[in-house]
N, C-alpha and C positions, 0 to 999 in steps of 0.2 A: 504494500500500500504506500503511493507516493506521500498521501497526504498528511501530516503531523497530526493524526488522532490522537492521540496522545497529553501532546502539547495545549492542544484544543482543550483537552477536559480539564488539564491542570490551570490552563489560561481564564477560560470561559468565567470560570466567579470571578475572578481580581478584574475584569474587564467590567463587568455587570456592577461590583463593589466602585469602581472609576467612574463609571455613569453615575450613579449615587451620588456620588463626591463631589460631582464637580455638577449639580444639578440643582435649579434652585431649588429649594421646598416651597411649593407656591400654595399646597392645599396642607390645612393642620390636621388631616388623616393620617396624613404619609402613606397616600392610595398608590401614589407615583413607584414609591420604593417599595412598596407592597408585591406590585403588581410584575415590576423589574426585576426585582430579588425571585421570586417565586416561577416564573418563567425562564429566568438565567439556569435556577436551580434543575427544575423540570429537563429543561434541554440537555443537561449535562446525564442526567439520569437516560435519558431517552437513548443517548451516546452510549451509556455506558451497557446499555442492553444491548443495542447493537454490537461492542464489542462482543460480547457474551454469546451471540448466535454466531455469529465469525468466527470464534477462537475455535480453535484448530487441537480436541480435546483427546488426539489420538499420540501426540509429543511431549516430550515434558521443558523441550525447546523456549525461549524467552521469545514471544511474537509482539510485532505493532512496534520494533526495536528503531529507538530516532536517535540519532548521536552529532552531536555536532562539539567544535574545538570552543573550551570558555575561558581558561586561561592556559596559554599552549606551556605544553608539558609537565603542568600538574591537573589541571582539573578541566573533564570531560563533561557535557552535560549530554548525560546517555539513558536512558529512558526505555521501559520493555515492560512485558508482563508474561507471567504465567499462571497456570494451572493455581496456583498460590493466592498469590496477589490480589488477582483480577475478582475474586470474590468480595476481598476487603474494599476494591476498587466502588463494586455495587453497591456494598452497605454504605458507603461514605453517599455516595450521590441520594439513596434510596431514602437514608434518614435527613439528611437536611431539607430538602424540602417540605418533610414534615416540619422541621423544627421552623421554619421560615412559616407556615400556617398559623403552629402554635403563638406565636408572639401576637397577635392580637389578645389574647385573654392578660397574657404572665408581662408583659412589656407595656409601661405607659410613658417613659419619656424619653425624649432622642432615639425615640427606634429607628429613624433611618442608619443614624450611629451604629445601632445596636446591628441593624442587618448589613451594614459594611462590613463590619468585625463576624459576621458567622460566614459571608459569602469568602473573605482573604483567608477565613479558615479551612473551609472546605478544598481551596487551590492547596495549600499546604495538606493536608491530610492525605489526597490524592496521590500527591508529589512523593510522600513518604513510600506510599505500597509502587510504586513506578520505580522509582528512581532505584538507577545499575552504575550508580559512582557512589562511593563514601560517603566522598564530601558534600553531592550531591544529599544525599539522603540524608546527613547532619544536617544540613542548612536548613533543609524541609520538616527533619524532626524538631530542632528545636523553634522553628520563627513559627510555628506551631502554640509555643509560649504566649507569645504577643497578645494577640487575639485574645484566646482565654482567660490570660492576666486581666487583662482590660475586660472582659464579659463579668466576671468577677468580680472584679474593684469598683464598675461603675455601678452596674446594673443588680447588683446583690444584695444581700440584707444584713441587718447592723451590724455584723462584724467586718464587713465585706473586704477592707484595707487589709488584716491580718491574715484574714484567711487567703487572698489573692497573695500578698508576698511569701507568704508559707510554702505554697505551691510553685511558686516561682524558683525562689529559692532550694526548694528539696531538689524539683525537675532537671534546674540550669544545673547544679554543683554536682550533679549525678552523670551529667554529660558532659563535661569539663574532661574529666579521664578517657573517656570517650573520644574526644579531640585529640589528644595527645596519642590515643591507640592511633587514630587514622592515620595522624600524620607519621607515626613509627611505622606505618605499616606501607605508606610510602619509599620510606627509606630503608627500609629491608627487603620491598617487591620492585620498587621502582613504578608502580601505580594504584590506583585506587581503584580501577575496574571491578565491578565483582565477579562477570562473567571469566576474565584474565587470572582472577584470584579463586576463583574455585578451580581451573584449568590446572594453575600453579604448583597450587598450595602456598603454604606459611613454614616457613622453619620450626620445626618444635619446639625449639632452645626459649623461642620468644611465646608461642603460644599459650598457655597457662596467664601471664602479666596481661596480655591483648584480652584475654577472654572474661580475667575479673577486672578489666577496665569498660570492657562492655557490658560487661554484668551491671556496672557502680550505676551503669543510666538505664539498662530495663528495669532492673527491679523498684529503681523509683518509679518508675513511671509504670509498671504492673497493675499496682503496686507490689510487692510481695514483704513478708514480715519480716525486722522491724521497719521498714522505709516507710510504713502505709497509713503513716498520721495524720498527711496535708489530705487524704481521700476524704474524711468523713466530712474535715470541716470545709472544703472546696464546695463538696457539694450541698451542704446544707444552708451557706450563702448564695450558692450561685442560682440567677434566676432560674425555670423550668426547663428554658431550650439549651443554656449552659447547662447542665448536668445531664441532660441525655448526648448532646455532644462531647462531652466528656466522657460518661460508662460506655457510649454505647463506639466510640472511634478510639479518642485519643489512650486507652488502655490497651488498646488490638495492637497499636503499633508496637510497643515495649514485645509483644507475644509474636507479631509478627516479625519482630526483629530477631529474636532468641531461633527463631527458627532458619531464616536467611540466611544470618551472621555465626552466631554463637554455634551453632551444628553446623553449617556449610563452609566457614575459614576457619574454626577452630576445633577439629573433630578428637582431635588427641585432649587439649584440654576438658571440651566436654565431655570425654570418658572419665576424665580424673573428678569433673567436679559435679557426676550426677549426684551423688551421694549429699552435696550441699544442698543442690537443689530440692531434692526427693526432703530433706529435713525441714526446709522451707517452709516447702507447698505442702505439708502436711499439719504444721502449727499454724500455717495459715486458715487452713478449711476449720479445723478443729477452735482454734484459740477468737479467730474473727465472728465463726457459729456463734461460739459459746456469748461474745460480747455483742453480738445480735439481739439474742434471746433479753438482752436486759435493757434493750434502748425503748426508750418513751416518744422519740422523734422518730418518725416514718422514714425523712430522707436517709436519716444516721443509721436505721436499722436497712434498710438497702445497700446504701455504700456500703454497708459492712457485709452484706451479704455478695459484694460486687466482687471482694479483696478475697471470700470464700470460693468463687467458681473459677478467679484468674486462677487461686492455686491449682484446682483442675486442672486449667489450662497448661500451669508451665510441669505439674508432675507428669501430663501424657504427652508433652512434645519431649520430653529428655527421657522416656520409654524408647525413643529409637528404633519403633516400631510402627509397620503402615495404622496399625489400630488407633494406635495413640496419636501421633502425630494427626490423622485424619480426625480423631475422633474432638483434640484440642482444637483445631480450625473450625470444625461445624460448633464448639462447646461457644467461642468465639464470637462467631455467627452469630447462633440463639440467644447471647448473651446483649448482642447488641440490639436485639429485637425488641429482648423481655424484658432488659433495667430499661431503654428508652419508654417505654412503656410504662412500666410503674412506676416511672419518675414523672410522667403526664399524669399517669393516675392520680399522684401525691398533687401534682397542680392543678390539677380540676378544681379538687376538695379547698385547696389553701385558697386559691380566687375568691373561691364563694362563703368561706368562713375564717380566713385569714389565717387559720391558725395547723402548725404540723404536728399536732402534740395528741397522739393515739389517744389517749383518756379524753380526747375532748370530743369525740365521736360515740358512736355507738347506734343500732339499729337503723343505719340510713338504707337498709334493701327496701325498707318499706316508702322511703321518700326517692331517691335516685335508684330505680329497678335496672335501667340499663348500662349505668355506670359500675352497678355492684356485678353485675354480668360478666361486662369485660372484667372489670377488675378480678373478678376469681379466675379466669382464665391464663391470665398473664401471670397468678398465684400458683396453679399448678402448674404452669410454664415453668417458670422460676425453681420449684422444688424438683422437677423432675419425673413430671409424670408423663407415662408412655402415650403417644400420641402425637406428642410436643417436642420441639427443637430440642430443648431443651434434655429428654431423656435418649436423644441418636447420641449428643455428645458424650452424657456423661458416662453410658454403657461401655462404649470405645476406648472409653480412657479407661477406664475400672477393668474392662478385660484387660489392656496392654500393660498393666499395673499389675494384674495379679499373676501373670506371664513373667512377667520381671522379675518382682519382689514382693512375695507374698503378704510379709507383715507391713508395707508402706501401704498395699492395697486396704489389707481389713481395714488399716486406723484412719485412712482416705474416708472410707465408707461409711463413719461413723457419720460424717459429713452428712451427706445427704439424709437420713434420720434427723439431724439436727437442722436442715434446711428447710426440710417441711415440717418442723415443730416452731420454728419463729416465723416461715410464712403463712402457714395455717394460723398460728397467733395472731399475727398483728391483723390476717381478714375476718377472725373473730372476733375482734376487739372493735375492728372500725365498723364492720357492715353487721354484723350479726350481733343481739343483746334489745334491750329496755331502746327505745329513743327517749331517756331521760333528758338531754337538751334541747329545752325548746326553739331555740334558734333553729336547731335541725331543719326542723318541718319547715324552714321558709328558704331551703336549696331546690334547686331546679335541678332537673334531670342534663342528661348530655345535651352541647347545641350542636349543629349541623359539623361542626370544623372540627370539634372534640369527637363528636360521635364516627367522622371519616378518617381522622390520624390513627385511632386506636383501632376502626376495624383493617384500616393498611397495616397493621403491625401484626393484627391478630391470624390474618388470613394467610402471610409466610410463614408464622409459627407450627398454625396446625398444617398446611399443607408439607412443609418441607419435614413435622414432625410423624405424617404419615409416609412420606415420599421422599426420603433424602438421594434418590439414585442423581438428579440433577447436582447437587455438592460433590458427591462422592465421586462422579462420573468428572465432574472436573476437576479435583484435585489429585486423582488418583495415580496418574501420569506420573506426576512434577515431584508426588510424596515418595513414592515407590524410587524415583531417580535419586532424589536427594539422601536416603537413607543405605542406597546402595555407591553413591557418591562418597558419603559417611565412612562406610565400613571400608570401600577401596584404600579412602587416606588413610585408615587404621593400619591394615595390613602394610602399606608401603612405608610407614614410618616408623 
């Protein structure tokens, strides 16, 4: 393909964010940027399907590959997709234009602002799962920051300054080291290609220092345990369409990084250091469950339940097995569906009674019937019942887990037991019970825009949770390569 699809989809917001910007606001709707953001957004998703029916699911080959010279003899801007990627590629387009709807309810000042900062994000988010240079995909991983910061700081709630540099600060100082790997990595291959550098390989001598310097910036950004402090209070400030752009994108990257990077240029190291990781993502599931089960704030008991299923996520990509690793990409997926999701849900309710605080609810199935609907749906989404995204992934992992290592599996497991004892809780507590606050009774059920963002969420959970062959079919290539990629470097080194 001659044309720069690619470039186009990474372009497409920041071009549509420019219009904005340099636009007057002439109507105090802000129908203008409504109407612009929303359609930019649409177009790029429309693209990004297209890719999807084009992509070529019988290789595990990098396609739609654009390279051009950015700064001659260090940095290439080189661009591709695979079997991997191109999935993260869709959730990215797929959820933002949700979020771009939602902002009418959760958003009432300088939303044009607001929706310049989600459109620059979505070009950065893109750029991240694309991008086949280093330094290319550093630049993308972290300006990624920007955005977010500021969605945070401005548009958030009383704490919003503390919690936006908290985040700032864990995320940046975690890929600091990160910088410094790339650029070693430079000067020991002589480039930052990834395609060039899976070819290669890396010296061993250095691999191990390269691999916990890329560790220091996924696991913030995972989050994984202890790094996973700035999650709860990020998102319990951040407005509505902030926190589903956050659970539902900007943690995939950290996951789809570990799998790229961390298993594709460093396979000697991560044999050494599954055993860190497996201790991890096991006090994560278990330790983040358990401080679940005790929050009184809905968003706080989500993010925490968000830092329980990345552990899924990073214990079945470092199994090293097509189970695992496929079953962490689809766990991924669902993840992005279902916390997007219950994080609308949590904003419906706050809109209309202002407040996140579980005790202040109670028997609203009898005032909001269709919102209590959805809402259990994206509740057993979430815990892992069969039918749902949500139980393809976590099956996949738990088998390649109990194939590995027996006893990380059982105490993994304990997890989901405790997944659906704080998400069956907290939809006991809010929807089922006495309507003893009378305020209650004066919420309105869903309006048109709430009732069409949740059923777009709901309709890929249960289809691709009865149906994964379309996931599976197209990762299955690129996974099988990469782990047999894996084991080649083992043996040659």
């Amino acid at each position: 393909m001659n044309f720069p699809i690619l470039s186009s989809l990474i372009l497409l917001p920041t071009i549509g964010a420019l219009f904005l910007f340099f636009t007057k606001n002439k109507d105090g709707n802000n129908l203008t940027a409504k109407y612009v953001s929303l359609f930019t957004t649409i177009v790029n998703f429309l693209i990004s399907i297209y890719l999807w029916i084009y992509f070529d699911q019988s290789t595990s080959n990098f396609q739609f590959i654009e390279e051009r010279q950015w700064i001659d003899g260090f940095i290439n801007y080189k661009v591709g997709i695979d079997g991997i990627s191109i999935l993260f590629v869709i959730l990215t387009t797929f959820i933002t234009p949700l979020c771009i709807i939602s902002v009418n309810n959760s958003v009432k000042t300088r939303l044009r602002d607001f929706l310049i900062a989600i459109l620059i994000m979505e070009s950065f988010m893109i750029g991240v799962f694309c991008a086949l240079d280093l330094v290319v995909f550093y630049l993308f991983f972290e300006a990624g920051l920007i955005p977010m910061f500021l969605i945070i700081g401005i548009w958030g709630g009383p704490k919003r300054v503390y919690s936006a540099f908290k985040f700032f600060l864990y995320t940046l100082l975690g890929s600091v080291l990160m910088l410094v790997a790339i650029i070693s990595i430079y000067w020991i291959t002589g480039t930052t290609d990834v395609i060039q550098l899976y070819e290669q390989g890396i010296d061993t001598r250095y691999q191990n220092l390269l691999w916990l310097a890329f560790f220091s910036s996924f696991a913030v950004k995972t989050p994984m345990w202890p790094v996973h402090t700035w999650l709860p209070d990020a998102h319990v400030e951040a407005p509505t369409a902030g926190s589903v752009l956050l659970a539902a994108i900007l943690l995939k990257m950290a996951g789809y990084g570990f799998i790229r990077f961390s298993l594709g240029l460093f396979p000697v190291a991560s044999e050494i250091f599954t055993p860190l990781i497996y201790t991890l993502s096991v006090i994560a599931i278990i330790f983040t469950s358990l401080i679940a089960l005790m929050q009184e704030d809905m968003k706080k008991l989500i993010a925490y339940s968000s830092v329980a299923h990345m552990g899924f996520v990073t214990l079945g990509i470092f199994t090293i097995q097509q189970q695992g690793i496929e079953g962490s990409i689809i766990q991924m997926i669902s993840h992005g569906l279902v916390s997007a999701a219950l994080f609308l849900c949590v904003g419906v309710i706050y809109d209309r009674m202002h407040s996140r605080l579980i005790n202040s609810y109670g028997g609203i199935v009898a005032v909001i019937p269709k919102y209590s609907i959805l809402f259990m749906l994206f509740t057993l989404a979430a815990l892992g019942l069969p039918g749902t995204t949500g139980f393809i992934g976590e099956f996949l992992i738990l088998m390649a887990a109990f194939k590995d290592n027996f006893l990380v599996a059982v105490i993994a497991s304990l997890g989901v037991i405790l997944g659906a004892a704080y998400m069956l809780w907290l939809y006991k507590r809010v929807v089922f019970g006495k309507l003893i606050n009378v305020e209650l009774k004066k919420m309105v059920d869903l309006n048109r825009s709430e009732y069409f963002i949740l059923t777009c969420l709901a309709v890929p959970t249960l289809f691709f949770g009865f149906y994964p062959d379309p996931l599976i079919n197209t990762i299955e290539i690129s996974v099988n390569d990469l782990i047999n990629m894996y084991k080649t470097n083992l043996i040659n080194k």
